[in-house]
C-alpha positions as CSV (number, residue, x, y, z in Angstrom):
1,X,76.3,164.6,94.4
2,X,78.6,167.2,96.6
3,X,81.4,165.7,98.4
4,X,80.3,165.3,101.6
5,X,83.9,165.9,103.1
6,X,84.2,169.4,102.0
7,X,80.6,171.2,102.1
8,X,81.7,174.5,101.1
9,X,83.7,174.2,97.8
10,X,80.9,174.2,95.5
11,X,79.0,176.6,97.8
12,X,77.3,179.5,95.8
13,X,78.7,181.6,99.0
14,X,82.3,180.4,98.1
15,X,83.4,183.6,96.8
16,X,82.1,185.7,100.1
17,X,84.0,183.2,101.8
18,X,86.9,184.1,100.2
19,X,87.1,187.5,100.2
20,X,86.3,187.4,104.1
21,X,89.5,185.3,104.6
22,X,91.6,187.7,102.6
23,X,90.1,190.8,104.6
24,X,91.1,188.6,108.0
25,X,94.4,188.3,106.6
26,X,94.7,192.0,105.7
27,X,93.5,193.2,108.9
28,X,96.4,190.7,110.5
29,X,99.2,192.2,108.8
30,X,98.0,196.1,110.0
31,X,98.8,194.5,113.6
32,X,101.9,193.3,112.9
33,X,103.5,195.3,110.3
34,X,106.5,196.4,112.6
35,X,107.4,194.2,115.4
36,X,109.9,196.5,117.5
37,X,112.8,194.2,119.5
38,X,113.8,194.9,122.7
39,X,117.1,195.9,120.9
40,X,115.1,198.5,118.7
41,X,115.7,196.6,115.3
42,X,112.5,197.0,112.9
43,X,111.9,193.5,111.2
44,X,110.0,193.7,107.7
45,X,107.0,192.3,108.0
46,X,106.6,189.1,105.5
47,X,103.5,188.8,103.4
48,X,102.0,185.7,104.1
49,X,100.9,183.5,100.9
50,X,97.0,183.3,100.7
51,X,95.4,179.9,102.3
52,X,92.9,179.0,99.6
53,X,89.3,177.6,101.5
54,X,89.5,174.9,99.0
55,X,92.7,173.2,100.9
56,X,91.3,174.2,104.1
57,X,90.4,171.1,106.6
58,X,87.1,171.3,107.4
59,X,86.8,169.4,110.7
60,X,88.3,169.9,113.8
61,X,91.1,168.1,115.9
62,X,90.3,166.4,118.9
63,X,91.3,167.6,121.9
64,X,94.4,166.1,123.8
65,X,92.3,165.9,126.8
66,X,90.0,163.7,124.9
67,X,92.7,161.5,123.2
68,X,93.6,161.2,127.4
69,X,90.6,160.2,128.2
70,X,89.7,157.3,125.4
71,X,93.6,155.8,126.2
72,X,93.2,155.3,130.0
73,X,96.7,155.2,130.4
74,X,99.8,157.2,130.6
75,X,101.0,158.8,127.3
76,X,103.9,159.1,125.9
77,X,104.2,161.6,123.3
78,X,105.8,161.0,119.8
79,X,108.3,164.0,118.4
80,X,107.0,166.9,117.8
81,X,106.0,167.7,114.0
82,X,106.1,171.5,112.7
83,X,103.0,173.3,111.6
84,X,102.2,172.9,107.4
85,X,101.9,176.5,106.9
86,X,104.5,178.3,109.0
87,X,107.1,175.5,109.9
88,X,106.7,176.3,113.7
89,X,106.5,173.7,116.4
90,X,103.3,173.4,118.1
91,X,104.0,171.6,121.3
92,X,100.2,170.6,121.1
93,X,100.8,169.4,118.0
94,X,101.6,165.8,119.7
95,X,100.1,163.3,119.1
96,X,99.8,160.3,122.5
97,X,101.7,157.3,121.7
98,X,99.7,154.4,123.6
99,X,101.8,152.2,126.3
100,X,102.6,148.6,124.8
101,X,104.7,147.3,127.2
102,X,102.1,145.5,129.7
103,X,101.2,143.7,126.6
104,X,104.3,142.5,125.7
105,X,105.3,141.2,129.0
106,X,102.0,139.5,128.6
107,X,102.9,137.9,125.6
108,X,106.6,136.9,126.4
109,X,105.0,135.2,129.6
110,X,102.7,133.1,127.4
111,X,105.9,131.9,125.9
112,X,108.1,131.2,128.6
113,X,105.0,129.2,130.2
114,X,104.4,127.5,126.6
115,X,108.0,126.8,126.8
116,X,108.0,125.3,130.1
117,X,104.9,123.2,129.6
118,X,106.3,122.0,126.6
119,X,109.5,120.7,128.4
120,X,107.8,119.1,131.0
121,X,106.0,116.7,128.4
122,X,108.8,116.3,126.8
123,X,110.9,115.1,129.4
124,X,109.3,114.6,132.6
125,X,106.4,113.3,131.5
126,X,107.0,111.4,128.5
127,X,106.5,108.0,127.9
128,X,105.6,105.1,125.2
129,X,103.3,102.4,124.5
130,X,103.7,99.8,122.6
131,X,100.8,97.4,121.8
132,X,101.5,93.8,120.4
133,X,99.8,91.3,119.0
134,X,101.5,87.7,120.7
135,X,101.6,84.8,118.8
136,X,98.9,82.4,118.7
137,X,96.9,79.5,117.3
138,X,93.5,78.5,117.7
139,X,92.3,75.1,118.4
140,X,89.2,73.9,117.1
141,X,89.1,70.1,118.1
142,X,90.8,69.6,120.7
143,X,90.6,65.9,122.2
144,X,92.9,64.3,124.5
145,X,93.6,62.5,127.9
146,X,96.0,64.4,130.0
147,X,98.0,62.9,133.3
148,X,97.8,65.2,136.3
149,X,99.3,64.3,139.6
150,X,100.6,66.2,142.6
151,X,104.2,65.4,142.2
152,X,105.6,68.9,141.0
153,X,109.0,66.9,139.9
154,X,106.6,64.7,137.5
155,X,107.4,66.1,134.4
156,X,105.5,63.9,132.6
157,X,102.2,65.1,134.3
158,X,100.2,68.5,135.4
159,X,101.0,69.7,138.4
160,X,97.8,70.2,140.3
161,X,96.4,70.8,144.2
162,X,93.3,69.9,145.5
163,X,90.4,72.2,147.1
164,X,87.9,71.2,149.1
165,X,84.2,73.0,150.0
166,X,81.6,71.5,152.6
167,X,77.9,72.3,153.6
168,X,75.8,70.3,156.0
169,X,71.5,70.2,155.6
170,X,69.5,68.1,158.5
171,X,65.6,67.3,158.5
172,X,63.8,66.2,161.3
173,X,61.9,62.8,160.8
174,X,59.0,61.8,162.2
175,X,59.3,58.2,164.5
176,X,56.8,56.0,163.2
177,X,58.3,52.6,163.7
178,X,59.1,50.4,166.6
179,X,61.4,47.5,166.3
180,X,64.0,45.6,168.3
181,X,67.6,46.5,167.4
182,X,71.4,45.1,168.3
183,X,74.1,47.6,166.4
184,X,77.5,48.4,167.6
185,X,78.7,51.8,167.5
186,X,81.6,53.4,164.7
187,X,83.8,56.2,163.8
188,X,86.8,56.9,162.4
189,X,90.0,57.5,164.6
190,X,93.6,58.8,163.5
191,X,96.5,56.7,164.9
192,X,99.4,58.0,165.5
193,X,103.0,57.0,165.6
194,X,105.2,59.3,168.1
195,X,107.4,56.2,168.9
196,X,110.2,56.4,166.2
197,X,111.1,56.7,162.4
198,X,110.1,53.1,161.4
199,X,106.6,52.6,160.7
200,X,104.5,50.0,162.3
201,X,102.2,47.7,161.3
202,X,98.5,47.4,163.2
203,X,96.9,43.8,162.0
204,X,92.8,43.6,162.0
205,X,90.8,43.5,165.3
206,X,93.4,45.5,166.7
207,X,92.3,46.7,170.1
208,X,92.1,50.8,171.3
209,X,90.3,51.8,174.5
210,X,88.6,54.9,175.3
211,X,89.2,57.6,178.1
212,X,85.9,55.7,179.1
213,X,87.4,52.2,179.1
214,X,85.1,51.2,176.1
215,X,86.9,48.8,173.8
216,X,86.6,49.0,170.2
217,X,88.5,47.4,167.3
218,X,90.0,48.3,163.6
219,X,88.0,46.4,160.7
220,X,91.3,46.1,158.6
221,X,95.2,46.0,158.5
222,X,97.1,49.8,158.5
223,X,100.8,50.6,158.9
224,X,101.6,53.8,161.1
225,X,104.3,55.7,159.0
226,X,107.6,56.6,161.2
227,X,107.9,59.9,162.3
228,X,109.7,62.4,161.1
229,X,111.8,64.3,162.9
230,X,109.6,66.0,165.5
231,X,106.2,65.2,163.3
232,X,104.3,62.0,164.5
233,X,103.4,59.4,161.3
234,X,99.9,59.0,160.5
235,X,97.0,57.0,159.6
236,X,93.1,56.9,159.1
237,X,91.3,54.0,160.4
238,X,87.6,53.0,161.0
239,X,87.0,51.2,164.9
240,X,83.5,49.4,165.6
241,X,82.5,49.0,169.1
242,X,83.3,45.3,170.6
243,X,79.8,45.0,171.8
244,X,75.9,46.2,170.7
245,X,74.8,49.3,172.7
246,X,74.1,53.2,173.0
247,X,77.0,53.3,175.8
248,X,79.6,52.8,172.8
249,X,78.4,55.7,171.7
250,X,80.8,58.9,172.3
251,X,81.7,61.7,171.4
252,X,85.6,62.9,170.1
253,X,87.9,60.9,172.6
254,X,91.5,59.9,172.6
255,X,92.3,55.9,172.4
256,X,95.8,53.5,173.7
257,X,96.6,50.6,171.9
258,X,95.7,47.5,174.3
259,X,98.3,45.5,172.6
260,X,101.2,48.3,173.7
261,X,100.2,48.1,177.7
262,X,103.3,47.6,179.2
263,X,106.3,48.1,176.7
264,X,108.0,51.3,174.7
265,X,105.5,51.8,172.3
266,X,102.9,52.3,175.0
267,X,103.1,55.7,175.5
268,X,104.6,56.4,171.5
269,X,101.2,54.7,170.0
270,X,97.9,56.7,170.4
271,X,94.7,57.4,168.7
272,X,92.5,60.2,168.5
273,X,88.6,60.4,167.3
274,X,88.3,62.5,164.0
275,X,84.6,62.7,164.7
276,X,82.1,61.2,167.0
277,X,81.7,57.5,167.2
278,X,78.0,56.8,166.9
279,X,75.2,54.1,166.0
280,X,75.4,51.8,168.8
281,X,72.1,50.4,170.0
282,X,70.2,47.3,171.8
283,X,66.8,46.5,172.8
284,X,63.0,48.2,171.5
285,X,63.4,51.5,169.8
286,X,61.2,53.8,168.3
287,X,63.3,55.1,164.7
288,X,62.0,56.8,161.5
289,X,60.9,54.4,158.9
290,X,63.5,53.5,155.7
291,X,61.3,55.2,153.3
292,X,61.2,58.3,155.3
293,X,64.9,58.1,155.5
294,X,65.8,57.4,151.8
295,X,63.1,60.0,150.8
296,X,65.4,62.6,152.9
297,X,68.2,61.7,151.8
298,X,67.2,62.0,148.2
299,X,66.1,65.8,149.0
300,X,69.3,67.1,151.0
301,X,71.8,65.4,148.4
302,X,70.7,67.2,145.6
303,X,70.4,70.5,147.6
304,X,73.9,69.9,149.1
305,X,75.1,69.2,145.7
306,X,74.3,72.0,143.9
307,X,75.5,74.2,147.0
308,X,79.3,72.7,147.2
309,X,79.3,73.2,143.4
310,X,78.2,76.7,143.6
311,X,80.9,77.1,145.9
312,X,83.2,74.6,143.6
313,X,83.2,77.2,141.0
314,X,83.7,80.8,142.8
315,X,87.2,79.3,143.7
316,X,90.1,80.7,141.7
317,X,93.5,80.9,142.2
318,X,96.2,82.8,140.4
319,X,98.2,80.7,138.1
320,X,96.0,77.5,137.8
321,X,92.9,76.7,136.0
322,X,90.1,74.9,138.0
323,X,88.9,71.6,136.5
324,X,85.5,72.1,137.6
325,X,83.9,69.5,135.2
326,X,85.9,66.8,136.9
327,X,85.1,67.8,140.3
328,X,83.6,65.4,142.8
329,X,81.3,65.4,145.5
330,X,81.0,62.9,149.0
331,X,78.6,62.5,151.4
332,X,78.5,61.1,155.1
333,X,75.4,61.1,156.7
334,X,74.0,59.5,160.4
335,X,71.7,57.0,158.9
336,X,72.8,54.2,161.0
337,X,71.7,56.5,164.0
338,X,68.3,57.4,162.3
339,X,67.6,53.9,161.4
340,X,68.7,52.5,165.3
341,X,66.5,55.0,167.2
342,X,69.1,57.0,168.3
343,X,68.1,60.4,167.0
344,X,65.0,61.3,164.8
345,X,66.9,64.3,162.8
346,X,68.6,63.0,159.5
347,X,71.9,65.0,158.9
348,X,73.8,65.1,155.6
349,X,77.1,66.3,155.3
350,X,78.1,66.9,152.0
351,X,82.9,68.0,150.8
352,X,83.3,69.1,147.4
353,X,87.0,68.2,145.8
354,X,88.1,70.7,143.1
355,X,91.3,70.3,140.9
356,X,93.4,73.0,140.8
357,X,95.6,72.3,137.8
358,X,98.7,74.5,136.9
359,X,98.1,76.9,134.0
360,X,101.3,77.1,132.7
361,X,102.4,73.2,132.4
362,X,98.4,72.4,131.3
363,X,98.7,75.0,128.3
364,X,102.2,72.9,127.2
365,X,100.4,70.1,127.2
366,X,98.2,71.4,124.7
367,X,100.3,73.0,123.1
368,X,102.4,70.2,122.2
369,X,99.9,68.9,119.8
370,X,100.9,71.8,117.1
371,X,103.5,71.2,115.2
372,X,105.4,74.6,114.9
373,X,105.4,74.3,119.2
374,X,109.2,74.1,120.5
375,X,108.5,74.3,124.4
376,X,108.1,78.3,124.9
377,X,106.2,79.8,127.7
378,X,102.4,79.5,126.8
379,X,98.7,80.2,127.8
380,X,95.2,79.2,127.3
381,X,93.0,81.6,126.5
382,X,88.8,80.3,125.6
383,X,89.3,77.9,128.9
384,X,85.7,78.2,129.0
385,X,85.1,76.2,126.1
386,X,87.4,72.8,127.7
387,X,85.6,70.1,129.5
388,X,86.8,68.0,131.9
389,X,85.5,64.3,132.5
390,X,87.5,62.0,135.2
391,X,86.8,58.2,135.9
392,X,84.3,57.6,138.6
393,X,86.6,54.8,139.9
394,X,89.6,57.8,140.2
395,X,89.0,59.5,143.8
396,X,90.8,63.2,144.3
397,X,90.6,62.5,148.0
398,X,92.4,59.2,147.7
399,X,94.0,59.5,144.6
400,X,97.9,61.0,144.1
401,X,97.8,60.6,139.8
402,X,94.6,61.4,137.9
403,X,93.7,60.6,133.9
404,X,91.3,63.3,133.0
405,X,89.8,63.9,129.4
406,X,90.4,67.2,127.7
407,X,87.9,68.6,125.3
408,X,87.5,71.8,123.6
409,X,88.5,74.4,121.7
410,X,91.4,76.4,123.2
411,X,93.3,78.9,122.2
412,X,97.3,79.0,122.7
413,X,99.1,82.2,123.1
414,X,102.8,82.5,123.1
415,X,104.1,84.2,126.5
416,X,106.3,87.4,125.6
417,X,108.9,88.3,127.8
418,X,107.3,92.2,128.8
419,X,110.3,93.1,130.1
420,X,113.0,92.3,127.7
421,X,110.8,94.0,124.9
422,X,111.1,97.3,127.0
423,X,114.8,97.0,127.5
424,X,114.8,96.6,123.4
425,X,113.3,99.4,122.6
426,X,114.7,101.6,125.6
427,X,116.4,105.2,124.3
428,X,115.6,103.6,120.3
429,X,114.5,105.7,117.5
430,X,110.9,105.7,116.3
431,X,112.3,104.7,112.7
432,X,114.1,101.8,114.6
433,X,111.0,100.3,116.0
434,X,109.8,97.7,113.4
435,X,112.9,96.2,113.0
436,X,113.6,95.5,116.4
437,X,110.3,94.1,116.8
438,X,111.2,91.4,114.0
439,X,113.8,89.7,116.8
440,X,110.8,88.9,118.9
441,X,109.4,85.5,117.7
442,X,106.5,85.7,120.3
443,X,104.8,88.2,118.7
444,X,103.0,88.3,115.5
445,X,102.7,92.4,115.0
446,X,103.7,95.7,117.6
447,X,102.5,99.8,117.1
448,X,103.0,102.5,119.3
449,X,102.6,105.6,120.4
450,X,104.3,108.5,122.0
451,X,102.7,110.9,124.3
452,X,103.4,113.2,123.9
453,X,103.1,112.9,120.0
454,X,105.6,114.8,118.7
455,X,108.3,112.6,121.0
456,X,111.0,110.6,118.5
457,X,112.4,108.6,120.7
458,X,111.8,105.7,123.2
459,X,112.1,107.2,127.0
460,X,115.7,105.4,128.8
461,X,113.2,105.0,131.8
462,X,112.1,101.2,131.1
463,X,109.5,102.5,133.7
464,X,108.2,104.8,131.2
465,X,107.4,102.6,129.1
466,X,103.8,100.0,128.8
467,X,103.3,96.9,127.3
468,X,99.8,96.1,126.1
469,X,98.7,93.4,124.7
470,X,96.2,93.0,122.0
471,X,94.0,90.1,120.2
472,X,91.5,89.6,117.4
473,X,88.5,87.9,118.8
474,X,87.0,84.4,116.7
């Protein structure tokens, strides 16, 4: 096969070719056999050596113009090289040296921005977490009666508050009796006591009068509590009319104290109605039968109660945990009225009371059943899982101390001081880390991370650095 590069060298025309290049020659050395000077010296012309076709180049050099053209940009030319048969310098012999320069400003920018970017992570936005695993012990039968009261200074109980939700349902009965009926009206009044710091004693049958003039009387003993300072003492009390009758029947009124007409206390001593006073009747009525009534008031309890519950258990509050199995639920109603013919619409009002116990001092209490427990800061965690179950004969309304069962299966986690962790580990060396984290006896195991990740060192900025905590599941 003929080398492709160089056609002609095993042409059978070779040795025209040659002899036509020797005769080219020849005739170019008749022309310039004596080249006369301007200063009439003769030079001697130099017979060149014979180019042999076989070294020859066979294909042809692109034109500058088109090297121009392919670069699209301005050249620069490298030095000049001398001709390989003469030794002369062709100035269009040069060959276009392309313009790097854009490029590499290009490149060093991608640095200096690299470099920057790099230095903001590094110490701008840098920062650490460290997850840790707190200490903890799970509780799998846990049975025990637990003292709440609302003295906070009763160290040997649960703080807790109480929080109360109401709803109210009516029904309209249908009057389908007639009967002869003698009732005296009731309600229930506050009395106050305005007149000094002492308290004061009200025996039974004590007399208060209306705005209206209407005497009624208190069905048991009370003593007013003293005031203090510019806060009237208190008390609840229930009053009954002194006589049978609708006219006894009122509305919220304010009240004197008979017995107090004339002296000091007179005008210190008062009473006010916390609701209506109602139920007073005499003479032929027309009323809704018992049956009716009890049948109503069947129905609207158990709505009402599973309303204030519902209610009962949407109630949180940050740092307590709701006894909501302990709860309890009154009712007041107007049945008195119903039954005397005053009105024909039963009404049921029905308060929810919800214990609010304090996390904290409940989870000690718990806690103090394990045996590696010394009194550290401690939660509950599965609070789902306790029941609660108080005493029927205990009132939250009326009650101040409370014995409530505890059962369940709890969980108690050891509290970890968040902040003192991060002042640890502040400015420390990764390497530095798990050894540090062996001086904090709340916590059971700690990792971390950097970001970003090729950061060594724990940010000085204590707000640079996150706290999360992290636990198995059952």
């Amino acid at each position: 096969m003929h080398d492709i590069r160089k056609p002609y060298t095993r042409s059978s025309s070779n040795k025209d070719l040659n002899s036509r290049v020797e005769q080219f020659e020849t005739r170019s050395y008749e022309r310039e056999d004596y080249d006369e000077r301007e200063n009439g010296h003769v030079q001697i012309p130099v017979r060149r050596s014979r180019r042999n076709v076989n070294d020859m180049d066979m294909y042809p050099r692109r034109r500058m113009d088109d090297v121009r053209r392919e670069d699209d940009f301005e050249e620069e030319y490298e030095e000049e090289r001398p001709n390989r048969r003469t030794g002369d310098i062709n100035p269009n012999t040069r060959r276009p040296r392309r313009d790097n320069s854009m490029g590499t400003w290009i490149f060093i920018g991608v640095i200096i921005v690299f470099a920057v970017v790099a230095g903001l992570f590094t110490y701008v936005f840098d920062s650490a977490t460290v997850t840790i695993v707190p200490k903890y012990k799970d509780i799998t039968d846990f049975n025990k009666t637990i003292s709440f009261s609302k003295n906070e200074s009763d160290a040997a109980s649960v703080p807790y508050i109480v929080v109360t939700s109401s709803s109210t349902k009516s029904k309209t009965l249908a009057l389908s009796e007639s009967k002869k009926v003698e009732s005296k009206a009731s309600g229930v009044v506050i009395i106050y006591n305005n007149y000094d710091s002492s308290p004061q004693k009200l025996i039974k049958n004590t007399r208060l009068e209306s705005t209206a003039g209407k005497i009624y009387r208190i069905n048991q003993s009370v003593t007013v509590p003293g005031k203090k300072g510019d806060t009237p003492g208190s008390v609840e009390a229930t009053v009954y009319a002194d006589s049978n009758g609708a006219s006894y029947n009122t509305p919220v009124t304010d009240f004197t104290i008979v017995g107090f007409k004339g002296t000091l206390r007179e005008s210190g001593f008062y009473a006010r109605g916390k609701g209506s006073i109602v139920g007073g009747a005499s003479g032929n009525v027309s009323s809704a039968s018992l049956s009716d009534i009890n049948a109503a008031k069947d129905e609207l309890a158990l709505e009402l109660a599973q309303e204030v519950k519902a209610n009962l258990m949407k109630i949180n509050k940050e740092g307590y945990i709701g006894l909501y199995g302990a709860s309890e639920v009154t009712y007041i109603d107007n049945e008195i009225e119903v039954l005397n013919g005053t009105t024909g619409t039963y009404e049921a009002r029905a308060t929810g009371y919800l214990i609010l116990a304090d996390a904290s001092k409940l989870a000690q209490s718990v806690a103090k059943n394990l045996r590696d427990y010394k009194d550290e800061p401690v939660r509950l965690g599965y609070t789902e899982t306790l029941t609660y179950t108080r005493r029927d004969a205990d009132k939250i309304a009326s009650s101040t101390t409370l014995a409530i069962l505890v059962e369940g299966k709890p969980r108690v986690i050891w509290v970890s001081d968040n902040d003192g962790i991060k002042e640890i580990v502040s400015g420390k060396k990764r390497d530095e880390f798990q050894a540090l984290m062996k001086g904090v006896t709340t916590i059971q195991g700690a990792e971390i991370s950097f970001s970003p990740l090729w950061l060594s060192t724990f940010p000085d900025n204590n707000n640079k650095i996150a706290i999360v905590e992290s636990l198995p599941k059952r």
